[in-house]
Structure formats: C-alpha cells, structure tokens
N, C-alpha and C positions, 0 to 999 in steps of 0.2 A: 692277441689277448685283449681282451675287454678291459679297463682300469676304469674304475671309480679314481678319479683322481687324486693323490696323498698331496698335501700340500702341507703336512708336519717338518718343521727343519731345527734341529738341536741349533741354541745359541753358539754363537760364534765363538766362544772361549771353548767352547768345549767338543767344536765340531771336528770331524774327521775330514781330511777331506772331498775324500769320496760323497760323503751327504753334505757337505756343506757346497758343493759344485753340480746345479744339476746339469749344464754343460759339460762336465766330464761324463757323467752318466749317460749322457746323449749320444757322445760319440761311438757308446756300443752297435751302432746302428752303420757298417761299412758301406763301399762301390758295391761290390759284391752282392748284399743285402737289399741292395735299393734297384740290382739289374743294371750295373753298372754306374759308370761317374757320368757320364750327360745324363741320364736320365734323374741320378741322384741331383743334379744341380737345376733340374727342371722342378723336383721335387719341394728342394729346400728352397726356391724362391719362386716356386707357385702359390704362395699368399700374394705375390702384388700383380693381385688378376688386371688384367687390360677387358673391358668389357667391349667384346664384339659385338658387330652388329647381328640382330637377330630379325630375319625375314620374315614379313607379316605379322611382325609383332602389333600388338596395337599401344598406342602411344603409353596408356597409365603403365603397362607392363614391361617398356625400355629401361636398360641399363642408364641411371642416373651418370652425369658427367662427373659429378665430384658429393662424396658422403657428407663431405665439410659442413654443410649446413646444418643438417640430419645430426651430425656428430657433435655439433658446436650447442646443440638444443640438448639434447640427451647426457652426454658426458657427466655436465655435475649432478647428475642423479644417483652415477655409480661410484662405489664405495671401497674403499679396501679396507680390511677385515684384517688383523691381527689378535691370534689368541695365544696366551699362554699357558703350559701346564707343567709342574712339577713333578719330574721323572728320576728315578734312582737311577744313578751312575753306573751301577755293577762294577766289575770288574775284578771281587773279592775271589779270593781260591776258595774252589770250594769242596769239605772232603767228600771223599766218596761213600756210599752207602754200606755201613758193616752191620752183620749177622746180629740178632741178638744172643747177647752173652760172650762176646766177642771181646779178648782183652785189651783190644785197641779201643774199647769204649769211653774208658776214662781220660784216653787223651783225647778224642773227638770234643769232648766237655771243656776241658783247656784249650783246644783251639778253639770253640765255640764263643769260649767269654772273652777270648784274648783276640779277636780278629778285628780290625780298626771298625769302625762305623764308617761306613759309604755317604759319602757325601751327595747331595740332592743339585738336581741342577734345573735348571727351566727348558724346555722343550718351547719352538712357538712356531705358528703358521700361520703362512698367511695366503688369505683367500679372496674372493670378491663379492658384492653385495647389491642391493640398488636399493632407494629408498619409492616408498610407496604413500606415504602419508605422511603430511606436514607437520603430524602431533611424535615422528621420531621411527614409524615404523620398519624394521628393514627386513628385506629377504634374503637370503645365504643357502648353503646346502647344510645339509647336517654333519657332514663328516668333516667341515672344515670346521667346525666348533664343536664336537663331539670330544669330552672328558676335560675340556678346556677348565683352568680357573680361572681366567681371567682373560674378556673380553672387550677390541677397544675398534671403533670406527673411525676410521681416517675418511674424510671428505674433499675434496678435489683441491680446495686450496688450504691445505694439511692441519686445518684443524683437528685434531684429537677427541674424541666423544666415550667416555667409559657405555658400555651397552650391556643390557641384560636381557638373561632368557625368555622368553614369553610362552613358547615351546617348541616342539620338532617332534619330527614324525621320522622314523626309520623306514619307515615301508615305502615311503616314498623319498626319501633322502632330501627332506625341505627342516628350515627352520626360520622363525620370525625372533627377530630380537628388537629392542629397544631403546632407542635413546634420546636424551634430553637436551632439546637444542638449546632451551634458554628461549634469549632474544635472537637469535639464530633463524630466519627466513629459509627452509630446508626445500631446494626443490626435488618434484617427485616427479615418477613416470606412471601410466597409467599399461594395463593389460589389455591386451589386444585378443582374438579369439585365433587360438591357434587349427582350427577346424577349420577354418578359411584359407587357411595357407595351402599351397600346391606344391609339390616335386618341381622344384628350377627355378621358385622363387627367389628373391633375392632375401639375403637377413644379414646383418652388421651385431658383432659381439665387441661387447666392453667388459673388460677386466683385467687381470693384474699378475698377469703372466710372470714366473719367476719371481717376484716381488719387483718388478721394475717399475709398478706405478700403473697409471690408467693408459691402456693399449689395445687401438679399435683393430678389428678384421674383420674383412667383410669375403660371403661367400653368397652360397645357395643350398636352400632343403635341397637334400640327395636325396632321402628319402624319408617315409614314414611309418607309423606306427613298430618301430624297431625292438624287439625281447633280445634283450643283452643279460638276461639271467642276474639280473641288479635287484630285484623286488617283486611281489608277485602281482602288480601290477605297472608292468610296464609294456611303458608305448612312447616311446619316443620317439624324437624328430634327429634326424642325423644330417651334419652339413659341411661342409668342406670348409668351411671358414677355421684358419687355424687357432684352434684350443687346446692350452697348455697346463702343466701345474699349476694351479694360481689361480687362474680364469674360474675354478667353483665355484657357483654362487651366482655369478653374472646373468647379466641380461644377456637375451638373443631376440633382436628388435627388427620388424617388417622394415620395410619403406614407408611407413605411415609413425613408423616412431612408437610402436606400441609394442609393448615386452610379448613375445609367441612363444619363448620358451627361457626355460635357466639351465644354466651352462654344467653338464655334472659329471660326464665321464669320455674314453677314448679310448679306440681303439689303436692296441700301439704297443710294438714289441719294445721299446728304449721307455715309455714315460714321454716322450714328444709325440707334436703334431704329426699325423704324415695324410690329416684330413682326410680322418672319420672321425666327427667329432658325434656327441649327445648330448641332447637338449628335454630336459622334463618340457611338454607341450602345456600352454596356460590353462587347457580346458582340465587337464589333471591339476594344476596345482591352485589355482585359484579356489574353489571348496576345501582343499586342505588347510592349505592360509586362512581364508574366515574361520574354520572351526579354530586353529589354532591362536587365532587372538580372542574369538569369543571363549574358549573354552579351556585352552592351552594344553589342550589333546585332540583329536582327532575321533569322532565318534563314525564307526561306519556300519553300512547292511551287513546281514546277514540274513543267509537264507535257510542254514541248515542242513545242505545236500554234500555228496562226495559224487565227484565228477569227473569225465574223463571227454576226447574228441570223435567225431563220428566220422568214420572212416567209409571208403564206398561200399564195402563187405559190411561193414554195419548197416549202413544206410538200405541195402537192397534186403535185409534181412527182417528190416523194421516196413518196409513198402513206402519208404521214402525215394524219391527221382531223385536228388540230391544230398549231400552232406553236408547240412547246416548243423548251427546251434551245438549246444552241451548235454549230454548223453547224464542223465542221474543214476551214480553204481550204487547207492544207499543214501538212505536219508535219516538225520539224526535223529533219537527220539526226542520227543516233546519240542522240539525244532521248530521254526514259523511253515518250513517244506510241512513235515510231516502232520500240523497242525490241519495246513488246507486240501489237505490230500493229494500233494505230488507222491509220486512212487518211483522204488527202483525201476528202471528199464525205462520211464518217460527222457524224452528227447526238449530241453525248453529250445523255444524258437522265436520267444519275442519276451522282454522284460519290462514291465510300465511302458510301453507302448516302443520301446526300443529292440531293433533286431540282436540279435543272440548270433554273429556269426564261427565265434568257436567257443571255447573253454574261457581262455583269458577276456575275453569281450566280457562272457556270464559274470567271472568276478569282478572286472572293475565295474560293471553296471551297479551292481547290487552292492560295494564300496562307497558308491557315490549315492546311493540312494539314502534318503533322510531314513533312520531310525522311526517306527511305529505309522511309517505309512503302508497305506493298503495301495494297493499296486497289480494290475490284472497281468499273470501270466498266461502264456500260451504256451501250450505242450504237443508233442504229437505221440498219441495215444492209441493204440488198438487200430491203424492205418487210418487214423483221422484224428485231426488238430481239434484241441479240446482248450477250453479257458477257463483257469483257476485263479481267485483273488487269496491272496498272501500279506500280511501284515510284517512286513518288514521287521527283525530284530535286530538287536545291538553286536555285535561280531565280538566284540571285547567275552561280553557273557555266554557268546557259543562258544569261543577258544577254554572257559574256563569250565564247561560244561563235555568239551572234549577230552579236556587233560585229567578230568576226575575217572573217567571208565569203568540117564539111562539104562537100562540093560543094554550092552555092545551086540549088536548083528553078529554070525559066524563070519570069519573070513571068508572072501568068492573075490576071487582074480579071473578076469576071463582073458583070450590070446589078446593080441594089439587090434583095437578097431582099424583095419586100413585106414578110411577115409580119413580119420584123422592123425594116425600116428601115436595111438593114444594105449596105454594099459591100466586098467583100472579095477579097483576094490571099492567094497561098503567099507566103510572106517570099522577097525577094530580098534582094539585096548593097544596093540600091539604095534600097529600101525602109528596110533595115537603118541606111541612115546618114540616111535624111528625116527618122525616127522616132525617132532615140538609140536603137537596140534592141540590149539585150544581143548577144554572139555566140553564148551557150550559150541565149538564149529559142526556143522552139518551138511552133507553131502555123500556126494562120491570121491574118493582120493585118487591123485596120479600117481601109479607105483611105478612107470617107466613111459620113457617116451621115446620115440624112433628117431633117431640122429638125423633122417633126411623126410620127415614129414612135416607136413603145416603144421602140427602144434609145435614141433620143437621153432619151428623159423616163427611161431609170433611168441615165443618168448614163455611157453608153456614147461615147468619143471616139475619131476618128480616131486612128490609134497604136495604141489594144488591140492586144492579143492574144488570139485564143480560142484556148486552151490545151485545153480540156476540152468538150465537146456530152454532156449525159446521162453523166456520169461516165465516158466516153471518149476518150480522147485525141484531136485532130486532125491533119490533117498538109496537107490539101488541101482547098480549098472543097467539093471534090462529098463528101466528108467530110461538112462540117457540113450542105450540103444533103438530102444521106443520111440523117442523126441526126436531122433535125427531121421527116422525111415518115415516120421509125420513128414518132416518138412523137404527130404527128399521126395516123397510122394506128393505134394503140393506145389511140386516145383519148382520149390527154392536153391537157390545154387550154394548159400550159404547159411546155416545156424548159427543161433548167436548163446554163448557161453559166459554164464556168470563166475567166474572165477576169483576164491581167496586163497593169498598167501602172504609172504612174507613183507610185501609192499599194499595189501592191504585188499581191498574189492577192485577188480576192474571186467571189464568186458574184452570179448575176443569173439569174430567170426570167424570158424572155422568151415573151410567147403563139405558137402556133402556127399560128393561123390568126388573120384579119384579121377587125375585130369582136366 
C-alpha cells in the first residue's frame, strides 16, 4: 500500500494508546510477513548500509567514507514542523434515526437539549521542513499542515518560530510557509536539479521521524519517475533510504548537498519504512514554490484536450511504427486545443519543443508551461506529423469551464459482427431510455457483446456508443460495417473505434478480421 504519510497525533492527554505509540502499530508487521526472522532482522537494520566497493566505479561516483561532513553543513537547514488543530472529542450516544411522525420524536427533542456538550481537544503533528531563504522561507508537504490552526518551526538548536501560510498546492502535495527570524542569521539549502540524478545514486534524508528530532538516512534512487496514484502529476524518485512518519516535508539531498527531492509518501503495509520510500523530484517542485510565494497559488497550462495512451493496436491503426505521445479523444470547446485546430484522433508527439512520451508526460508538460505562452505543437496527423502553435491557457478557467456543461431512426439490430464481437442498433427513443443516453449523443449503440470476443476483452459494454469507425463519424450500422471491410481491404490488421460511455470518450482498436 502506497501512504501519503499521516503524521497527525491526538495530544497526550487524550490519546489512546494505540495512536499515541506508532511503535505499537509497527509491530503489525510479523516473521511471517517479512519471510521470515533473519531476513526480517536483515530488513529492520538494513538502514546502516556499509558501502561496498564498486568496480570501475569512477572516483566523483564512490561511496563516501563518512556523510558526517555533508550532514554537519546541511542539518541546521532542516526544520521540524509542529502543527496544531482543534478537533471534537466525540464519543456522545447518539440516537438513532426515527420515521417522521414517529411518537418517540418528542423524546429524541429531550435528549437532543439534554445531552452534555463534547468537549474540544487539540489534535497536533508533527512533520519536517527545510528552509530555503534567509528572509524565513520554508518548504513542508501539504498534508502535514493541512487544516492546521496553528503552525510553529522548531530549528536545530530548539528555538521556536510561530509560521504562517504563504500557500500550498494539493496536486502536488507541497506548501511554503513563513517565518520571522528577527536577528536570527537563518541558514538555507539550495535545489539541486533532480534530472541529473541516476538509478544507484547516492541521496542522505533529514527529518524528524516519529517526533524524535533531526535524524539523517542515507540510501540510493532505486528508481524513477514513479505514479503512485498521489496526484495527477506524478513522477517521483523512489529510494531506499529509511522514511518514516515524520520525515514529510524533508529534504532528499545528492552528494553535492543539494535538495533533489522532498520527502512525501511510502510504500508500507504497517506505516514504517521497509525502503520504498517517495520523494517529489526538484524539477516538479521548484516552479510550484516560485508560483506559490509570488502568487500564493499555483497557476498552470492548460491545453483543453481529453486524452488517453497509444497502444500498439492503436498505433499500427493510425500508421505510426511506434507508440509514443497522447492520443486526443475530444477537445473542449473554445479551448486553446480547439482554438489552433487540434482534433479528435490527433496523436501530440512533441509539446514546446519537449517529447510527449505518454499521457502523464502530456499533462505535466502543459502544467508546467507558463499561462499565455504560444508554444509549437507537433501532432501526427493523416500518416504524417503536422505543427500547430497553441497559446497556452490558464487550467484553473478550463476546470471551471468543464464543470459548467431529432426525429429518432427506426430500430435495426443486425446479428453480432464476428470480427468484433459486437451487436449493434441506430439509437432509438427506446434504446435512448434502456441505456441512460444523452439526447445530444450520436452514433451507433452496443445492444450486446460476445462474452469471448475482442470487444468484450477491451472493455467494450452493452450501452456504448460508437461515435467514430477510423476517424469517421457513424450514424448507421452499415456505417460501421462499411468502415471496417475499408480498412480490412487496405490492409489494416486493426480499426480504430471512437467510443462513449459512462467514463466518458475513449479510443479502442479493435481487429478486423478473426485470428
């Protein structure tokens, strides 16, 4: 299980002790669980790595003898983070739900006035921070100060700083607060480029595991660009260096002493390390941070498209050799897409001069791209790559631009197309209310699908819509039957099918002949 790390702990008067011990919580994790007790005791003290020698290594890339120095420079940069919030006690009876007219109403009214008031208690956590500039800046994650009243920075040699919000971004789980040193000489760390970093690198984390204070671990990127389903754009750096509850917030620092990533979630059936950790990489966070102190939100691209990945059955459908870039299933109207003339069925392959290797690449490019810049796309269009210029919009006013939103043909069902497993009708009135179907959807409808054909195995159900055969519109089955014996005659092994339902437009190739 993937955790966003909770680092919430009810005050000590009032905690249980179940939450108040996250060592007893820990111990959910048995011999048994771990593959046994040696390998569990390999486990639980493989933080104090021994750096072997590595053959042919070249010198700058050796395992250092000791981080001491690296640690000794860096340390009072990092911060721990204490917040508080005020949370209701519960624990009232409470009655249960009766009928209206119901003669037990007027005592529900008496116990209603007469039940104590629940007393309020503080809620607090604590997390880890680092500071970035002298005039008080600090970084943190979002969910270690998310619904907080009151926020306070502790500094290496325990001074106390009250801090305030400056802002935070959900989407990326960052936030910047601030505080006021005074006479106070505050030392900072600087950002390092985390694109430079490699798989087997070495990286040293500072932060404040359990609440025990400032507590270094040092590992290696295991890996990179990691989707742990945290936000929709992620790309994290994942590293064996043990990260804990607590650890939120923290730096994840090269050999060079330069922050490459903050410290934000784990992978981890108990809540402890068992090294998979996650690190936001600097090259995402650093643009989120300058907007959030110039702006104290986050302003990002938007392009205006719904998109989905190109698959090789896609790909040989469209007379692409490979399966790059993000496949566009519709584009919003009056959108910056629909503005420069991208279209449904275009494939982008390059964004402001950056490749497009899937879906998620597509969104965080155009995330990170400045608001009202012009920016040349590249698309692959009609078996040849085309370039369109797009003027970047603001994503905040798509999102809000999202959230606002005949005579009937005779019925004609014809048998199941083999090839694809498919039975199909022109949309009736009839149809229209069996199915929930819009009254503005258009197509051809799926009234059955073969339990052991290719449409049922990619996900094809009774209800669709085939909207689109080969970047064509539909309107009638001898339509769609017509668009597949084109492209079986052309020699294609696969059609490509524009399909809506209940999860919205997507694409599907489906084969054209059987076999």
């Amino acid at each position: 299980m993937v955790r966003i790390m909770e680092d919430w702990q009810v005050s000590r008067t009032r905690l249980s002790s179940e939450n108040s011990n996250p060592y007893k919580r820990n111990r959910q994790i048995n011999a048994r669980q771990l593959f046994g007790s040696a390998l569990a005791a390999v486990i639980v003290f493989g933080a104090l790595a021994v750096p072997l020698p590595v053959i042919g290594a070249e010198a700058p890339g050796t395992a250092p003898e000791t981080f001491a120095n690296l640690v000794e420079r860096l340390l009072p940069a990092v911060v721990n983070i204490s917040t508080t919030q005020t949370v209701s006690s519960g624990g009232g009876v409470e009655m249960p739900q009766l009928p209206p007219g119901s003669p037990f109403e007027e005592f529900k009214e008496f116990f209603d006035r007469n039940q104590p008031e629940q007393p309020q208690r503080k809620a607090t956590s604590l997390g880890s921070g680092f500071i970035i500039d002298s005039s008080g800046y600090v970084i943190t994650n979002n969910h270690v100060i998310q619904d907080s009243d009151e926020i306070t920075v502790l500094l290496q040699d325990n001074t106390r700083l009250p801090a305030t919000l400056v802002g935070r971004d959900t989407k990326t789980d960052l936030a910047v607060l601030k505080i006021d040193p005074g006479a106070i000489k505050l030392p900072i760390v600087n950002f390092g480029d985390s694109d430079a970093s490699r798989v087997g690198d070495w990286v040293v984390a500072i932060g404040n595991p359990f609440g025990l204070g400032g507590t270094v671990t040092a590992g290696i990127i295991s890996a990179r660009g990691r989707d742990i389903n945290a936000g929709p754009y992620d790309d994290f750096l994942q590293t064996d260096a043990s990260i804990n509850r607590g650890n939120s917030g923290g730096p994840m620092f090269n050999l060079d002493g330069k922050v490459i990533g903050i410290n934000t979630a784990i992978y981890s059936p108990s809540g402890g390390s068992i090294g998979i950790g996650f690190a936001i990489p600097s090259t995402t966070a650093k643009p989120v941070i300058n907007q959030l102190i110039k702006f104290g939100e986050v302003k990002r691209g938007w392009l205006g498209v719904h998109i989905q990945g190109v698959t090789e059955e896609i790909a040989e459908t469209l007379g692409l050799e490979e399966a790059p870039g993000a496949l566009v299933i519709s584009v919003m109207k009056d959108g910056p897409a629909e503005k420069s003339g991208i279209e449904a069925g275009d494939v982008v392959l390059e964004f402001n001069g950056r490749e497009v290797k899937d879906v998620r690449d597509l969104s965080r490019i155009v995330a990170e791209t400045r608001v009202g810049l012009l920016v040349e796309v590249v698309l692959w269009r009609d078996n040849q790559r085309k370039s369109l210029k797009v003027i970047v919009g603001e994503l905040s006013k798509g999102e809000e631009k999202l959230a606002a939103a005949t005579e009937e043909p005779a019925e004609q069902t014809i048998p199941t197309i083999d090839t694809l497993g498919l039975t199909l009708s022109k949309l009736t009135p009839r149809l229209r209310e069996q199915f929930s179907l819009k009254a503005e959807t258009k197509g051809v409808v799926v009234t059955a699908v073969a339990t052991d054909g290719p449409a049922a195995k990619k996900g094809i159900l009774p209800g669709n819509v085939i909207v689109e055969v080969s970047q064509e519109e539909v309107s009638t089955v001898a339509d769609v039957i017509s668009m597949i014996k084109t492209a079986r005659d052309a020699g294609r092994k696969s059609v490509l099918l524009l399909l809506e339902g209940q999860r919205g437009l997507w694409f599907v190739a489906l084969p054209t002949s059987e076999g």
